[in-house]
C-alpha positions in Angstrom: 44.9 19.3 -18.1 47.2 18.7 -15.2 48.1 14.9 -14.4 46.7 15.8 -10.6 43.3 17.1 -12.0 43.2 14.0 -14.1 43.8 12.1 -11.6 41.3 13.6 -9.3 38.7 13.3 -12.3 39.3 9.6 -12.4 39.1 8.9 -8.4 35.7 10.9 -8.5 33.8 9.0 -10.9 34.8 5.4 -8.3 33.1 7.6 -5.3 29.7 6.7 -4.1 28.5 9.9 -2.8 29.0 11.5 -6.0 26.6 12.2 -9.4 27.8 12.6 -12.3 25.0 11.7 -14.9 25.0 15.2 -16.7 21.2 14.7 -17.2 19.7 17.7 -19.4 15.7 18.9 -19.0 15.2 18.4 -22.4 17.0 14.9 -22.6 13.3 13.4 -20.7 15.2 11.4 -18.7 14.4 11.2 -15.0 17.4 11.1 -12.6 16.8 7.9 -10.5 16.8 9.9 -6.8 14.7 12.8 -8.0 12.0 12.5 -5.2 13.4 9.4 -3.4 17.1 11.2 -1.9 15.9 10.4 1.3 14.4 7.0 0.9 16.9 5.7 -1.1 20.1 7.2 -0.5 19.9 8.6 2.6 17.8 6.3 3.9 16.1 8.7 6.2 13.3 11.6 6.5 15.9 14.1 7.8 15.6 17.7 5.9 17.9 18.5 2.7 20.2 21.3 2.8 21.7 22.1 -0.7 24.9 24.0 -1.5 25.2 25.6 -5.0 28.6 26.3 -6.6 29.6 24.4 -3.8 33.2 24.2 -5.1 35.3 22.3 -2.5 32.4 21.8 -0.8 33.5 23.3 2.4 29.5 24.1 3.8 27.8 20.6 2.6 30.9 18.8 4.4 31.3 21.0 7.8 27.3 21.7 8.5 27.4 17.9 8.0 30.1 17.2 10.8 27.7 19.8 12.5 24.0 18.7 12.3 24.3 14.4 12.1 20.0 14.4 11.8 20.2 16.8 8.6 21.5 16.0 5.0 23.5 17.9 2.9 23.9 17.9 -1.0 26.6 19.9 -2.7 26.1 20.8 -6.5 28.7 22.2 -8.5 30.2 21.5 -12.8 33.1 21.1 -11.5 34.4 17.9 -10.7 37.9 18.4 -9.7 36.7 20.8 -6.9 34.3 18.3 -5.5 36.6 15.7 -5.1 37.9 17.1 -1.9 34.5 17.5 -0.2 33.5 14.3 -1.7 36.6 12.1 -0.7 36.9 14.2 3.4 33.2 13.3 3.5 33.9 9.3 2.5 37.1 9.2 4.8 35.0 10.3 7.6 32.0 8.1 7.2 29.6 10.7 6.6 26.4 9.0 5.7 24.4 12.3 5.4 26.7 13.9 2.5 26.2 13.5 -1.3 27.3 15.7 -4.0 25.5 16.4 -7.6 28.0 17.6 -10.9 26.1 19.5 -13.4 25.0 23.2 -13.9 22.8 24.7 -11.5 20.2 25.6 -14.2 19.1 22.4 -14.9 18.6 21.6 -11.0 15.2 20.8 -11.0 16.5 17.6 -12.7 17.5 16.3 -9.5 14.8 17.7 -7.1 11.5 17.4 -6.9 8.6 19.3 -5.5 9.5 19.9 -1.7 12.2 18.2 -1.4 15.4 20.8 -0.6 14.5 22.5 3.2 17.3 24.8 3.0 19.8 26.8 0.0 23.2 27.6 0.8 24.9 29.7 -2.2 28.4 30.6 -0.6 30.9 32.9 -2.7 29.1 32.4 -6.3 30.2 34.1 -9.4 28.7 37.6 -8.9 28.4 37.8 -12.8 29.2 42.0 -13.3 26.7 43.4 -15.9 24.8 40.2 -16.0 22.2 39.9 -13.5 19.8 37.2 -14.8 22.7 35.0 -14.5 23.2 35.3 -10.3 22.4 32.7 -8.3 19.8 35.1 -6.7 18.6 35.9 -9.8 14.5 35.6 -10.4 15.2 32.7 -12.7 17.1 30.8 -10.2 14.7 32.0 -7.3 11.7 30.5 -9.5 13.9 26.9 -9.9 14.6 26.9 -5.9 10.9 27.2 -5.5 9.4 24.0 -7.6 11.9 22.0 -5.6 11.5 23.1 -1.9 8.3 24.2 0.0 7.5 28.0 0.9 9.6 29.4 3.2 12.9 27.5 2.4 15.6 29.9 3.5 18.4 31.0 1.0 21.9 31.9 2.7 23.9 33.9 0.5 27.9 34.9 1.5 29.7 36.8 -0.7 32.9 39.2 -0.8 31.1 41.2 -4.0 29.6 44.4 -2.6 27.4 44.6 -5.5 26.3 41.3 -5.7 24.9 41.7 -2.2 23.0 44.9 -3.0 21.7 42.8 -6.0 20.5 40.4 -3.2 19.1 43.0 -0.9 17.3 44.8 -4.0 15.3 41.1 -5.3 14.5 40.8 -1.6 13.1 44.3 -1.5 11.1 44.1 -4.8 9.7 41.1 -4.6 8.6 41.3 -0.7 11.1 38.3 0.3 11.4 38.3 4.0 14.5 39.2 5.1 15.9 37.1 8.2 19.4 38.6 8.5 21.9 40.5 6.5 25.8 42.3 7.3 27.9 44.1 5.4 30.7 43.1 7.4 30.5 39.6 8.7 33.1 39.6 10.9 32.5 42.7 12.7 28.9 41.9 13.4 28.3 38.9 16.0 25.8 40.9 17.7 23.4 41.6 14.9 23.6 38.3 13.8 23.1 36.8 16.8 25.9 33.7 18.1 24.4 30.5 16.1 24.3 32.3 13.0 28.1 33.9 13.5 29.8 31.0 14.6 28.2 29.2 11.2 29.2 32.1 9.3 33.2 32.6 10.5 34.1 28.6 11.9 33.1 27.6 8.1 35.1 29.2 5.6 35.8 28.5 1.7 39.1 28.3 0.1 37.9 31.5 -1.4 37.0 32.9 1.9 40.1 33.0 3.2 41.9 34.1 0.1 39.5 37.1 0.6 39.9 37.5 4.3 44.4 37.6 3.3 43.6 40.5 1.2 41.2 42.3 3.5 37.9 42.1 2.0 34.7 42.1 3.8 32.4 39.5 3.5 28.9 40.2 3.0 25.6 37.4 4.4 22.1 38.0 2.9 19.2 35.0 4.7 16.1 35.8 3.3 13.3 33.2 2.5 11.7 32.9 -0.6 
């Protein structure tokens, strides 16, 4: 492992916004803001908007800058990539940010029952030849739902073609309405309406614009669930 990575591992655990108690479902341990994120860390009764795979945590940061009465959680394993989110979000005095490190199948180890408003699941691995494991997945749809109440939107952005016919196909079967989807992002302000554009091309992941250089389309599914 690199010395910056290392070093970027060790300035994480110091930061306050940040989670790192690798809590497991089976170990029966409850995480100590399961239920109480708003009470006791953000100290508020402002709605929670989580990012999975949230990487650099480009979205939790930004739509934080963006919407000061909303929250914004970022999950992701890796620790490294958080540290930037984590550390722009500490620099700036951003009271409504926090971010969680640990898998996203063990998430309802964080959340309880109603507490996440909104799901934001931008560029996730799109898993070829293994659907159960997509973050759109039925399993993963089924662990969004005992943590956030009926209706909670999912925002899905991805550059994989098939991964966003994947989407389209769960929200099909399983009668999910479907608020807005593109097959070209960028070349579709007027189906998606101003709001949702400017969110969708002002905020961009590292792995955004690596696929924008190279001439890929990027792909939005919103569908509650």
């Amino acid at each position: 492992m690199g010395h910056r990575k290392l070093k970027k591992f060790a300035e994480v655990e110091t930061f306050s916004n940040v989670f790192q108690t690798h809590l497991f479902p089976e170990d029966g341990k409850v995480f100590p803001l399961k239920g109480k994120w708003k009470t006791d860390y953000f100290k508020n009764d402002n709605p929670i908007t989580l990012e999975l795979g949230c990487g650099r945590g480009e979205y939790t940061v930004e739509l934080a800058r963006r919407f000061p009465n909303q929250n914004f959680i970022g999950m992701d394993i890796k620790g490294a990539r958080l540290w930037k989110g984590a550390k722009a979000a500490i620099e700036e005095n951003l009271a409504n940010v926090a971010f969680v490190r640990n898998r996203i199948d063990f998430i309802e180890t964080y959340f309880a029952q109603d507490e996440v408003n909104d799901i934001w699941i931008p560029f996730p691995d799109p898993y070829p030849g293994k659907a159960q494991k997509r973050l759109v997945a039925p399993p993963f749809i089924a662990r969004y739902r005992k943590i956030s109440p009926a209706r909670t939107v999912v925002h899905l952005k991805t550059d994989n073609h098939e991964l966003y016919e994947y989407a389209l196909e769960q929200v099909a079967e399983h009668k999910y309405p479907l608020l807005a989807s593109s097959a070209n992002v960028y070349n579709d302000a007027t189906n998606l309406g101003v709001e949702r554009f400017t969110l969708l091309t002002e905020i961009q992941t590292y792995y955004e614009k690596l696929f924008l250089t190279i001439g890929s389309k990027i792909h939005y599914a919103e569908f509650s669930i």
